[in-house]
C-alpha positions as CSV (number, residue, x, y, z in Angstrom):
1,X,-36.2,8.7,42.2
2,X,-34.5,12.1,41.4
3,X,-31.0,11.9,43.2
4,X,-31.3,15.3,45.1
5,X,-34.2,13.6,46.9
6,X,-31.6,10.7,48.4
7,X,-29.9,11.8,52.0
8,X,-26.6,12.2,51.4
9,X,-25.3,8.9,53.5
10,X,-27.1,6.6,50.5
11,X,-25.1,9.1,47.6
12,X,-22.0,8.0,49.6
13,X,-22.6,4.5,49.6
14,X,-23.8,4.4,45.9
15,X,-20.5,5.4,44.8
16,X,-18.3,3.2,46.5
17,X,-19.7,0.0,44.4
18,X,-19.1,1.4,40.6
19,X,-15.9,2.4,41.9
20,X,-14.6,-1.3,42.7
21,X,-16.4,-2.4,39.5
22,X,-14.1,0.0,37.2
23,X,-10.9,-1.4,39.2
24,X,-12.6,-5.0,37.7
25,X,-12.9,-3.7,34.4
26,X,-9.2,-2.1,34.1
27,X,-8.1,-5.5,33.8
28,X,-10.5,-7.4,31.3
29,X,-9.0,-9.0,28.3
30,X,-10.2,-7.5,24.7
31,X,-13.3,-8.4,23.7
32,X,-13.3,-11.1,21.1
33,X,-14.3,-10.6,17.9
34,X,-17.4,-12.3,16.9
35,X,-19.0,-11.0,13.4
36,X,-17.8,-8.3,11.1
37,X,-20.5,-6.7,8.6
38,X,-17.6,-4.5,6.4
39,X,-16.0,-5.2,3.3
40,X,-13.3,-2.7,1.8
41,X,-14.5,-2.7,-1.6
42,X,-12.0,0.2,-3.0
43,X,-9.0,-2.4,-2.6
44,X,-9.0,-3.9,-6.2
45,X,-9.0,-7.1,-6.6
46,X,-9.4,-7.6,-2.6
47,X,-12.1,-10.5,-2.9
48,X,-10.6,-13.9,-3.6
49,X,-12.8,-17.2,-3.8
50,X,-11.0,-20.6,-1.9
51,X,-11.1,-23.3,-4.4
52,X,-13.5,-25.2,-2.4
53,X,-16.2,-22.3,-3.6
54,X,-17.7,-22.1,-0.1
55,X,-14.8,-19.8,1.5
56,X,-14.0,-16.4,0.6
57,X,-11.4,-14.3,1.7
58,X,-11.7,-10.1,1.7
59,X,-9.7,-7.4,3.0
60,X,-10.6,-4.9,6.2
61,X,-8.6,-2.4,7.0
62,X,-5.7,-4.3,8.4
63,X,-7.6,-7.6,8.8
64,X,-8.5,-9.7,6.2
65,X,-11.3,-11.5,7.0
66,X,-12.1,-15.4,6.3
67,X,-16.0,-16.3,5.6
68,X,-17.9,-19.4,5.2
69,X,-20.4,-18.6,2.3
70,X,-23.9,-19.1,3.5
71,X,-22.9,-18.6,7.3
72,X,-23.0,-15.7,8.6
73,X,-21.4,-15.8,11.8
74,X,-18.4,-18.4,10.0
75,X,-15.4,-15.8,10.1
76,X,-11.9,-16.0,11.3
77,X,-9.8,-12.9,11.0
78,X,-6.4,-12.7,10.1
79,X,-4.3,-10.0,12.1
80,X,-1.0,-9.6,11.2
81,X,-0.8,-6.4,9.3
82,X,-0.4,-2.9,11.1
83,X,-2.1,-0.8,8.3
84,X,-4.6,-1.3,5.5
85,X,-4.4,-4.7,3.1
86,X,-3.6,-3.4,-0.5
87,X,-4.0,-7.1,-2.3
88,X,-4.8,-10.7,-1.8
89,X,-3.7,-13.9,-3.7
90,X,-5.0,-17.9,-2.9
91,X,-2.9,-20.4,-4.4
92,X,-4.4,-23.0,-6.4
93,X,-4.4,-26.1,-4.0
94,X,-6.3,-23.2,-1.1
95,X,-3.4,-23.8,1.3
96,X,-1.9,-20.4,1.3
97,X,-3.2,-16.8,1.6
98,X,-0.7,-14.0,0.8
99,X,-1.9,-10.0,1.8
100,X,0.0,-7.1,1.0
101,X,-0.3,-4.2,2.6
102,X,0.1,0.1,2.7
103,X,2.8,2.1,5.3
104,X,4.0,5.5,5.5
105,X,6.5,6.9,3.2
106,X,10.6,5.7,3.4
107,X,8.9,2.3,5.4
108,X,9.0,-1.1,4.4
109,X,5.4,-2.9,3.3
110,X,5.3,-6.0,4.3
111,X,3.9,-9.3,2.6
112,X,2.2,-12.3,4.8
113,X,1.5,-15.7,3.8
114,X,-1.2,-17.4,6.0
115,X,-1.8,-20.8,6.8
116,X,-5.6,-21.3,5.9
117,X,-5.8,-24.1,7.4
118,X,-4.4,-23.5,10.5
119,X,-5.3,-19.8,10.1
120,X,-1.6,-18.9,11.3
121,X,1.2,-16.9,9.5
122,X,3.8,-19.0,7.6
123,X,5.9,-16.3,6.4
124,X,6.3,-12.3,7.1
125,X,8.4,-10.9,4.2
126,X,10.0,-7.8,4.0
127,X,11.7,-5.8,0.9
128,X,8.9,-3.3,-0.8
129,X,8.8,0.2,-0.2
130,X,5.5,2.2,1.4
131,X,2.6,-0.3,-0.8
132,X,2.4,-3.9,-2.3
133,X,0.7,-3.1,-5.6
134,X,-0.4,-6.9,-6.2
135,X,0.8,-10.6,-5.6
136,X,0.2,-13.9,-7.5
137,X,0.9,-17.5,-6.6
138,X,2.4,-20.2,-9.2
139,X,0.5,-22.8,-10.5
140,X,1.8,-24.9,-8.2
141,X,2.0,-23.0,-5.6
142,X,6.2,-23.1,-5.1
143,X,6.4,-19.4,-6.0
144,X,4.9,-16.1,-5.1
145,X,5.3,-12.9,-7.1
146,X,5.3,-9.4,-5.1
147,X,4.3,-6.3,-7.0
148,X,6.0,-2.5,-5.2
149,X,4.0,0.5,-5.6
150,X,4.4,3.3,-7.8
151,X,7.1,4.0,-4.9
152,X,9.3,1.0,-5.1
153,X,8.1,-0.1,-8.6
154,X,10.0,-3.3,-8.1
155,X,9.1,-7.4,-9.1
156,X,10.2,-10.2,-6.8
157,X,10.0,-13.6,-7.0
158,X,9.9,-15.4,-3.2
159,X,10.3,-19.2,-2.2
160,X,6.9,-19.7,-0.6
161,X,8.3,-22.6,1.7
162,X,11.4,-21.1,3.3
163,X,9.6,-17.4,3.2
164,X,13.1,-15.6,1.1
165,X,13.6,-14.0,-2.4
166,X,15.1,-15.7,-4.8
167,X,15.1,-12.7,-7.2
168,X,13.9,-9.0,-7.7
169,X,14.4,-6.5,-10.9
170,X,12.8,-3.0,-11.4
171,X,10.0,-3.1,-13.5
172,X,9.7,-0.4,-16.9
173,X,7.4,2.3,-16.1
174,X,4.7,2.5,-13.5
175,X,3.5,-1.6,-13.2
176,X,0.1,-2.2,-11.6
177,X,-0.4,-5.6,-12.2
178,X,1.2,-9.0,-12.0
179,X,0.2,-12.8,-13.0
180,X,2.0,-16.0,-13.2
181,X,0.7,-18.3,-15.8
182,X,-1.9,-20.9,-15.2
183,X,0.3,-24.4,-16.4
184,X,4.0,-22.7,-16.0
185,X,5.8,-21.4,-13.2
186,X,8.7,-20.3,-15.1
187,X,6.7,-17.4,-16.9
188,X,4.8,-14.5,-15.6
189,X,3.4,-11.3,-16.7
190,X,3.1,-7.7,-16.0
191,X,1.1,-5.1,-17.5
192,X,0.9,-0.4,-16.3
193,X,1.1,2.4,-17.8
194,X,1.9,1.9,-21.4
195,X,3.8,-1.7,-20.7
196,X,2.5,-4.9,-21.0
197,X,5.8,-7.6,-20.2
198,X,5.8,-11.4,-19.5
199,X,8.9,-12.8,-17.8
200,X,11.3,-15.3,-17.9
201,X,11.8,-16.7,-14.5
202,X,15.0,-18.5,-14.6
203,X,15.5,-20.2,-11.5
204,X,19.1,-21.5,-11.8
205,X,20.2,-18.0,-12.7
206,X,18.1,-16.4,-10.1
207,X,16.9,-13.9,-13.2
208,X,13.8,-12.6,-14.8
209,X,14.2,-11.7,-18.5
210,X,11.6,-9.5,-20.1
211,X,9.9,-9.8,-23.1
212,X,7.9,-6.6,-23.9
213,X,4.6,-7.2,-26.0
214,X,4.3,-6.0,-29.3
215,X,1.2,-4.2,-29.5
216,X,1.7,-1.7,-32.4
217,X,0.2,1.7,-32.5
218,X,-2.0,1.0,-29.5
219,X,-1.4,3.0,-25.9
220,X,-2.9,1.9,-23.3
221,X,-3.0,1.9,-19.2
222,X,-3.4,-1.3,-17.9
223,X,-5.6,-1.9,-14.7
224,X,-6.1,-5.7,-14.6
225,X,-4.4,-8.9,-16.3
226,X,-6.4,-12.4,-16.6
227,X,-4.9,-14.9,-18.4
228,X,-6.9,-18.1,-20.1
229,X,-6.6,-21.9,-18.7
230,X,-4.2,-23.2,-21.4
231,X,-1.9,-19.8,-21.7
232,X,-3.0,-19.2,-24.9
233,X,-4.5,-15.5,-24.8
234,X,-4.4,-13.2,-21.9
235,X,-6.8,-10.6,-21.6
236,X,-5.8,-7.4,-20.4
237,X,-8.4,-4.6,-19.0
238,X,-7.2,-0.7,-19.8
239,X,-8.1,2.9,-17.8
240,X,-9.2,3.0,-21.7
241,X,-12.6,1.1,-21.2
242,X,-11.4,-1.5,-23.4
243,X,-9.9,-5.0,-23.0
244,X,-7.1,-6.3,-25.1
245,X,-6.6,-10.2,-26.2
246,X,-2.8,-10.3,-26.4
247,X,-1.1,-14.1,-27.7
248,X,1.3,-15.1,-25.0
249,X,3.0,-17.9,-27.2
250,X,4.0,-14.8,-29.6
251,X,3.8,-11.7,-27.4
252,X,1.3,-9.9,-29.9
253,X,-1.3,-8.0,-29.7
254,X,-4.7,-9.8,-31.6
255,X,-8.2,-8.5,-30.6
256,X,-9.7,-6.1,-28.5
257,X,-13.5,-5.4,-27.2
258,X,-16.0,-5.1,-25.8
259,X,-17.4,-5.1,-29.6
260,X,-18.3,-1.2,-30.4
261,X,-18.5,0.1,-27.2
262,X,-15.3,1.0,-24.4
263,X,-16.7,0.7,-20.8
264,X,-17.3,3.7,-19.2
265,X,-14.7,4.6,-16.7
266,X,-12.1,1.5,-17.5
267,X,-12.3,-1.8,-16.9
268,X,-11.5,-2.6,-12.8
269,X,-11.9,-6.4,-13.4
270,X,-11.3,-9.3,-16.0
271,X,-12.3,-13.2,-15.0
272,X,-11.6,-15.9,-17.6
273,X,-15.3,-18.1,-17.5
274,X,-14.8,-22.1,-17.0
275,X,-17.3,-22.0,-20.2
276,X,-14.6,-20.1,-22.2
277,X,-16.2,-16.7,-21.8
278,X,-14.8,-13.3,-20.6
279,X,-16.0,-11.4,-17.5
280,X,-15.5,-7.7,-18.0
281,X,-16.2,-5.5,-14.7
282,X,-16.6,-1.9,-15.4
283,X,-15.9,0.9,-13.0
284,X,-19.1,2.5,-14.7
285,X,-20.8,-0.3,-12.4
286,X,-21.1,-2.6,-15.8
287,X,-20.3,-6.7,-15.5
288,X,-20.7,-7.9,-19.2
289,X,-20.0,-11.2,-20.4
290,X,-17.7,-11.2,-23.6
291,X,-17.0,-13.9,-26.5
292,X,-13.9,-15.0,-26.5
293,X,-12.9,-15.6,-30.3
294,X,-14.6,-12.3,-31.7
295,X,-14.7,-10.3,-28.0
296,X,-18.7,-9.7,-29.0
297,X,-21.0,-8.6,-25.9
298,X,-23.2,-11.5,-24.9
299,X,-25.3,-10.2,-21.4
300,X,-24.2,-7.6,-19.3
301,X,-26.2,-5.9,-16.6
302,X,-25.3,-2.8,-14.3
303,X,-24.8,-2.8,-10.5
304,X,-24.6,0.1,-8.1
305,X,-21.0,1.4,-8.4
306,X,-17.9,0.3,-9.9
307,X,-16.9,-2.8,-9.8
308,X,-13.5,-3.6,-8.3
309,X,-13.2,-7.1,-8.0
310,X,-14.5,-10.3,-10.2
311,X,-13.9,-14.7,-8.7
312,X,-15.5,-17.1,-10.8
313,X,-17.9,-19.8,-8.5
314,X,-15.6,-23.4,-9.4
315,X,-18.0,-25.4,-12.0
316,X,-21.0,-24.6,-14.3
317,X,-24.2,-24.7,-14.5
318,X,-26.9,-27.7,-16.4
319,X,-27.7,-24.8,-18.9
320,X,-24.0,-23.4,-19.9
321,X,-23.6,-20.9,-18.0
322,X,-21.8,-20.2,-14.6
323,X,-21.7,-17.8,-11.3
324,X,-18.9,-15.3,-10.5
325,X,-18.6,-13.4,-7.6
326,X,-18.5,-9.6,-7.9
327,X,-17.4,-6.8,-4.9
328,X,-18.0,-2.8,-5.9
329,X,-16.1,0.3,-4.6
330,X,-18.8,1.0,-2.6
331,X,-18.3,-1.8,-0.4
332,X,-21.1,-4.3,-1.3
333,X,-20.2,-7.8,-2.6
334,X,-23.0,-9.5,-5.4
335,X,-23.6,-13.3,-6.5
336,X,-23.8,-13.4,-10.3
337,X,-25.2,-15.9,-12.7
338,X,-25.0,-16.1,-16.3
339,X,-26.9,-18.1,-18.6
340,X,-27.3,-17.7,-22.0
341,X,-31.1,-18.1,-22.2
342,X,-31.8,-15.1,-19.8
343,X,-28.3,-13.0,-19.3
344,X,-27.0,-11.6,-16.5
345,X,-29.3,-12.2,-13.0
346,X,-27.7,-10.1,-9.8
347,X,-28.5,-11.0,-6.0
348,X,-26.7,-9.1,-3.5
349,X,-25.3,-10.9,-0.4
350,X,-23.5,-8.8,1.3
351,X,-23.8,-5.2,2.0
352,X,-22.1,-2.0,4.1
353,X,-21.2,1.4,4.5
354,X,-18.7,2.7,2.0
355,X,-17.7,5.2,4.2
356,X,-17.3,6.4,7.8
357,X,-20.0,5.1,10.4
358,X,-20.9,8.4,12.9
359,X,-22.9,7.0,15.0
360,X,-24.7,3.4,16.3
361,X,-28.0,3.1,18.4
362,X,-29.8,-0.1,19.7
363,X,-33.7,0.3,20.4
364,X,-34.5,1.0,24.3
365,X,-35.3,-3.0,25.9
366,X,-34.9,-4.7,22.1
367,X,-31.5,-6.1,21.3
368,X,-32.5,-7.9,17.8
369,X,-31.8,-5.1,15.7
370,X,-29.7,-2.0,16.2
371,X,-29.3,1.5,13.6
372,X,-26.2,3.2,11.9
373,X,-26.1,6.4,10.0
374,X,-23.3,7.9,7.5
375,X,-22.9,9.6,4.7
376,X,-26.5,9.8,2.5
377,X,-28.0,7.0,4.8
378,X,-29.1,5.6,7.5
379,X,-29.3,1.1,7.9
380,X,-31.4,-0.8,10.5
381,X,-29.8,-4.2,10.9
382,X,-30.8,-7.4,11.8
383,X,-28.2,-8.5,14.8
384,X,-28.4,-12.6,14.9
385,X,-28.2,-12.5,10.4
386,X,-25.8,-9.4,10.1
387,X,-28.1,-8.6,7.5
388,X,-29.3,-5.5,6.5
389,X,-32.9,-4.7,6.8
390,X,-33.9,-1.2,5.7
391,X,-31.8,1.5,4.0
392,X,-33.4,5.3,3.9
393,X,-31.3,7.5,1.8
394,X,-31.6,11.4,1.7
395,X,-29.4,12.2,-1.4
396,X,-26.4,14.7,-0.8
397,X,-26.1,15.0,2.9
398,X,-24.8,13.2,5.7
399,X,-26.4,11.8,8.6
400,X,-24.0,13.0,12.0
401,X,-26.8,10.8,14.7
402,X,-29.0,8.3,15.2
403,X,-31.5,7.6,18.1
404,X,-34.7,5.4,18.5
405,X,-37.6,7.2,19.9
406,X,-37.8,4.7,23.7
407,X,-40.9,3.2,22.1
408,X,-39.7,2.4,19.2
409,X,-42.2,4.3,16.7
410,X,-39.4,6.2,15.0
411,X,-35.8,6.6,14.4
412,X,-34.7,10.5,14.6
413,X,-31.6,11.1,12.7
414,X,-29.4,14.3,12.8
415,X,-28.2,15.5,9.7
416,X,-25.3,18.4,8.7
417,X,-28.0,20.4,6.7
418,X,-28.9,21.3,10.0
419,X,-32.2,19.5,9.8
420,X,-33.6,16.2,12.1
421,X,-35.0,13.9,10.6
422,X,-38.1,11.3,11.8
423,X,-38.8,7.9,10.1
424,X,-40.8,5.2,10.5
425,X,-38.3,1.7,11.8
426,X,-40.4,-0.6,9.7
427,X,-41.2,1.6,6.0
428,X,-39.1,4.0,5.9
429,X,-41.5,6.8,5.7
430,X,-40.3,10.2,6.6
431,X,-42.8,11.1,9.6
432,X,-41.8,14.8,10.2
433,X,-38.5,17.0,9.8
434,X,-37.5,19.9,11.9
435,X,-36.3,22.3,9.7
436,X,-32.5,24.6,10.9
437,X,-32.8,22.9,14.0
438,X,-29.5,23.7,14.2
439,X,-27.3,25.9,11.6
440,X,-24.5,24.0,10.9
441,X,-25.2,20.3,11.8
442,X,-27.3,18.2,14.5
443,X,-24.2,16.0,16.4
444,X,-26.0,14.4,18.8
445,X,-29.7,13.8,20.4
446,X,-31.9,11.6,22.9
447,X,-35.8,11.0,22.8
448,X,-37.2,11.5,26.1
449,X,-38.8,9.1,28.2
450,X,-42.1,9.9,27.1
451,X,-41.6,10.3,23.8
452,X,-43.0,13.9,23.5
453,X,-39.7,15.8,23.7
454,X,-36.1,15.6,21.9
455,X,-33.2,17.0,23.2
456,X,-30.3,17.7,20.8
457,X,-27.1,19.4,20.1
458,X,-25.5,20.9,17.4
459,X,-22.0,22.0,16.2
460,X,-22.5,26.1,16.8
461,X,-22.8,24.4,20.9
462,X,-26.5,25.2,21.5
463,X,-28.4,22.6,23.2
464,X,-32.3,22.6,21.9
465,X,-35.2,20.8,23.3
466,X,-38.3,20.4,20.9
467,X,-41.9,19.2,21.5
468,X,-42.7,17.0,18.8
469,X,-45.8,15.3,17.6
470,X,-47.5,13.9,14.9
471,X,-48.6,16.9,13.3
472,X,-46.5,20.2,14.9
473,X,-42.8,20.0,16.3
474,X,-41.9,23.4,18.5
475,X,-39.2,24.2,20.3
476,X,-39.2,24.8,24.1
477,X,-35.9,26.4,24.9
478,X,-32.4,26.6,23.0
479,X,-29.4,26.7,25.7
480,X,-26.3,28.2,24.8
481,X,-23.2,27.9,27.5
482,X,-20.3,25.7,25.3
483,X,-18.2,27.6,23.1
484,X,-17.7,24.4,20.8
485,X,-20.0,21.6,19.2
486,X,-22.2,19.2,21.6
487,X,-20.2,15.6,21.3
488,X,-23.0,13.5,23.4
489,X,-26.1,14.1,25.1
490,X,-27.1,12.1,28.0
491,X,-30.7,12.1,29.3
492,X,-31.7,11.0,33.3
493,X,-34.8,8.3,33.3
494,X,-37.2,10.9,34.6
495,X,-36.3,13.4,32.1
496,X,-35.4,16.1,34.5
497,X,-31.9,16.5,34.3
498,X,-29.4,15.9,30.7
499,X,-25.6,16.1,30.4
500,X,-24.3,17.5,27.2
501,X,-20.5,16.6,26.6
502,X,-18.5,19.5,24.4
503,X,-15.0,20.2,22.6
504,X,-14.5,23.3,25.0
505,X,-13.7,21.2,27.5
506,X,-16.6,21.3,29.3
507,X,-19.6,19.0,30.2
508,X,-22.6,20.8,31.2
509,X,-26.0,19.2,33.5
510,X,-28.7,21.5,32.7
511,X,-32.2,21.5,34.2
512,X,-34.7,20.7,32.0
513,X,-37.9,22.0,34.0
514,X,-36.2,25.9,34.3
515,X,-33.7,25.7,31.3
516,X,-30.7,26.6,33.3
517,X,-27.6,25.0,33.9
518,X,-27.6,22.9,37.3
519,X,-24.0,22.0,36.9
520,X,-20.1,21.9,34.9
521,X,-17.8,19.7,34.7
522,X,-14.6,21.0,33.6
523,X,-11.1,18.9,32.7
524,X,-8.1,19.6,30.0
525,X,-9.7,17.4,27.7
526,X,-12.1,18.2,24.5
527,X,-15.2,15.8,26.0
528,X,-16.1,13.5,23.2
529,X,-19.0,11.2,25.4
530,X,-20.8,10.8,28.3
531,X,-23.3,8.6,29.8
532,X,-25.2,8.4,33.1
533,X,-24.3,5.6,35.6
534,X,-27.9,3.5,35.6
535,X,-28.0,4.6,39.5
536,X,-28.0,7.9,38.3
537,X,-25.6,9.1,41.1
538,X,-22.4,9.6,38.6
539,X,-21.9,11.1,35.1
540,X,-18.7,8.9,33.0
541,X,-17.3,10.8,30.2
542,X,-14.6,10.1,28.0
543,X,-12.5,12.6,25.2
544,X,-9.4,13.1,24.0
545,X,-7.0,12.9,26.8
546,X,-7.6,9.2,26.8
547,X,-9.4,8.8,30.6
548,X,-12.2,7.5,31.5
549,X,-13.7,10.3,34.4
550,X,-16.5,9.5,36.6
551,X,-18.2,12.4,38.1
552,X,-20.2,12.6,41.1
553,X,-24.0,14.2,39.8
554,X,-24.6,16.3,42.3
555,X,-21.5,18.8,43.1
556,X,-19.8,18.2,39.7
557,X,-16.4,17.1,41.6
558,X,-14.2,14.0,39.7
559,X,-14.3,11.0,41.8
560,X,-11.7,8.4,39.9
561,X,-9.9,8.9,36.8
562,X,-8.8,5.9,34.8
563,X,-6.7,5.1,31.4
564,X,-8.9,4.2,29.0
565,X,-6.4,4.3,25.7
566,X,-2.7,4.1,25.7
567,X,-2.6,5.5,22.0
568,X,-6.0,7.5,20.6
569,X,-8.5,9.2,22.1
570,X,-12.3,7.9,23.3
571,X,-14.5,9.0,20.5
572,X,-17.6,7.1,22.5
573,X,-18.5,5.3,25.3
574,X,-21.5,3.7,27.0
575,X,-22.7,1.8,30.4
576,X,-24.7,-1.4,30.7
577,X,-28.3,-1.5,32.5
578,X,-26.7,-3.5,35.1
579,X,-23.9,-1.2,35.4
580,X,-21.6,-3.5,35.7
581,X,-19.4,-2.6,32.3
582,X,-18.5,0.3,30.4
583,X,-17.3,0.1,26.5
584,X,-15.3,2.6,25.3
């Protein structure tokens, strides 16, 4: 029932019970982590393979995330780091993990080496200045070679059991890249801008002694260093498209390829093939497999964007040919397999948004899927698989909200062409759009009850509500009180009533029968959500101040105010049916 219809003894009772739930709540530990479906696929050279062939390791922001191939909900997550993971390295035996990662300018990077066994730091190491540019274990897994950014530019050498350096020397130029040797650990390489070095390491001395390559007339920018099973060749991939086969027994320069053509873009990636083949990913999107002795093209196919990262499966196939595992810059991750009868075959596995996620909705009463919208698209998942299930793309714009329609016979999206957006859940199809719905972006919007209205808000700070229907969609009143954009939009069961959550400080309950405002609620805060209790009797809204307000519905007056973040502001919140818990 409508809440103005209750005596005002019952609203006084009803708000005495969420009150002593949110005192509960205050103190709840975090919520544990129990799937992740993100991959940061711009981090190159961010996927690594455990030895084993069924674990893989890939970076995530600040955690670097630990999955079981074939399972989906097999993850551990290493935190350690306190800002993005730049690299990864695995040594050879899969005991170790060691991440680099990114920090402000004049601030120390730090390096971790995990336990993967015990999933547990070993080590937190400390010299390089603002990134780690790359690492790489030893052969036998003794040693660990740090990388600094353009910023430090420096090489280390570390003692992976007691966690110190041994020894460190600037590095000629800007150096990208580092590798140790596959059968020494008394040599290693490095390879930028116009330098391509390999290393003495002399341990007694605690010194590294370079040895530049003789390459003759050829310049070139190196991106990525891959270096054969016996140390006889390493191949080196350039910003130039092309990948150079340099001897490291005589430090010169012999071959380069792909045969007649340079890859569009550079070459990201380079894998040396357990069949004696080269593995050349493209940031054109291009994997192409490469002959060795005469660096000929073999099979290459295209995938969707560049390709950042390249592991070889362990083992080969009963035909000659192998798997590798591939990751792209816009975040998906693809199984590979070669074979020389039919080429190049692609399957993806694992897919994401490259970029930001705006907003998240499940299906009113249905909690096996749930949607997400960003920039160009909008994803239906599949909850228990992680698994994506329909993509619709509108080319060049992004979508700002996402809604299900409460009996699930469409999905209406908000876009910041102004337009909204109606598609079929199953197909795909585009059932109807509203055209300048609003003029400079849809932010937010609800389906009503009935499914015969939607109410939305826009960035200009109108609030709209539209009839819509199969063949016409009107609208039935435009609302104009906040000075800022709409945030959230909150809708009562019996459609009546909706609160609409601005940055001018200001939340708003308007009546949706006379089109008026019923209601404000103001606070020192720009309002960034806000949701109805399920008994209707109090509004929550959270923003930038960091609180957590619940307001009484009917005179609009605060009734507790709680810390929701010690450091960043609420962006969104939302209650359970039970009313029990609120997520923020």
């Amino acid at each position: 029932r409508a809440f103005g219809d209750a005596p005002r003894r019952d609203r006084v009772r009803t708000l005495a019970l969420p009150r002593l739930r949110s005192s509960a709540m205050a103190m709840t530990d975090h919520l544990p982590l129990e799937s992740v479906v993100g991959f940061a696929g711009k981090v190159g050279g961010g996927l690594v393979l455990h030895p084993n062939g069924k674990t893989m390791a890939y970076p995530l922001g600040a955690t670097i995330v630990v999955k079981e191939l074939g399972d989906t909900y097999s993850q551990s997550f290493l935190q350690g780091h306190n800002d993005e993971v730049s690299c990864l390295a695995i040594s050879r035996d899969g005991a170790f993990l060691a991440s680099g990662q990114i920090t402000n300018m004049g601030f120390s990077a730090d390096i971790i080496v995990w336990d993967l066994h015990a999933r547990s730091v070993v080590h937190r190491m400390s010299l390089h200045k603002v990134k780690v540019a790359e690492l790489s274990f030893s052969h036998d897994g003794r040693y660990l070679a740090s990388l600094g950014g353009q910023d430090d530019n420096s090489l280390v050498i570390w003692d992976v059991e007691t966690g110190n350096a041994i020894c460190g020397t600037p590095t000629p130029g800007l150096t990208r890249c580092v590798r140790f040797l596959n059968t020494s650990s008394k040599q290693l390489v490095t390879g930028g801008g116009n330098t391509l070095v390999v290393w003495d390491f002399d341990l007694a001395n605690r010194k590294l002694r370079p040895s530049p390559c003789r390459l003759g007339n050829i310049r070139r920018d190196t991106n990525y260093i891959t270096i054969d099973e016996q140390d006889e060749y390493m191949y080196v991939g350039t910003t130039s498209g092309d990948v150079l086969q340099v001897s490291l027994s005589a430090q010169l320069f012999k071959h380069a390829g792909p045969h007649k053509s340079r890859v569009p873009k550079g070459v990201i990636a380079v894998a040396s093939a357990p069949s004696g083949e080269v593995v050349v990913g493209g940031g054109d999107g291009s994997v192409s497999v490469v002959e060795r002795g005469t660096m000929r093209t073999l099979a290459s196919t295209k995938l969707e964007s560049g390709v950042t990262s390249c592991v070889m499966a362990p083992g080969m196939h009963e035909d000659g040919g192998f798997g590798l595992y591939a990751g792209t810059e816009t975040c998906n991750i693809y199984y590979l397999k070669y074979s020389p009868a039919r080429g190049v075959l692609s399957e993806l596995i694992q897919t994401c948004h490259p970029e930001r996620i705006n907003d998240v909705a499940f299906p009113v009463g249905y909690s096996e899927v749930f949607a997400t919208c960003g920039r160009e698209d909008v994803r239906i998942w599949h909850i228990n698989e992680a698994r994506e299930l329909l993509r619709i793309k509108v080319p060049n714009v992004e979508c700002l909200s996402v809604a299900f329609m409460p009996d699930g016979g469409s999905v209406v999206t908000g876009w910041n062409d102004g337009k909204i957006r109606a598609f079929a859940p199953q197909s795909g199809r585009l059932l109807y759009t509203i055209n300048d719905a609003h003029p400079h972006g849809v932010t937010c919007l609800v389906g009503s009850g009935d499914c015969g209205r939607i109410v939305s808000g826009g960035k200009e700070g109108n609030v709209r509500v539209w009839r819509v229907g199969p063949e016409s969609q009107t609208m039935v009143a435009s609302m104009k009180e906040h000075k800022g954009p709409v945030n959230s939009i909150a809708l009562r069961a019996n459609d009546s009533e909706c609160v609409s959550a601005s940055s001018d400080g200001s939340a708003i309950i308007w009546d949706l029968t006379r089109f008026t405002r019923s209601g404000a609620l103001t606070a020192n805060t720009f309002f960034k959500a806000c949701a109805y209790h399920p008994d209707e009797s109090q509004v929550v809204t959270g923003g930038t101040d960091r609180k957590v307000t619940w307001w009484d519905s009917f005179d609009g007056q605060a009734i507790r105010v709680l810390d929701g973040s010690e450091s960043a502001e609420i962006n969104s919140l939302d209650i359970s049916t039970d009313g029990e818990m609120i997520v923020t």
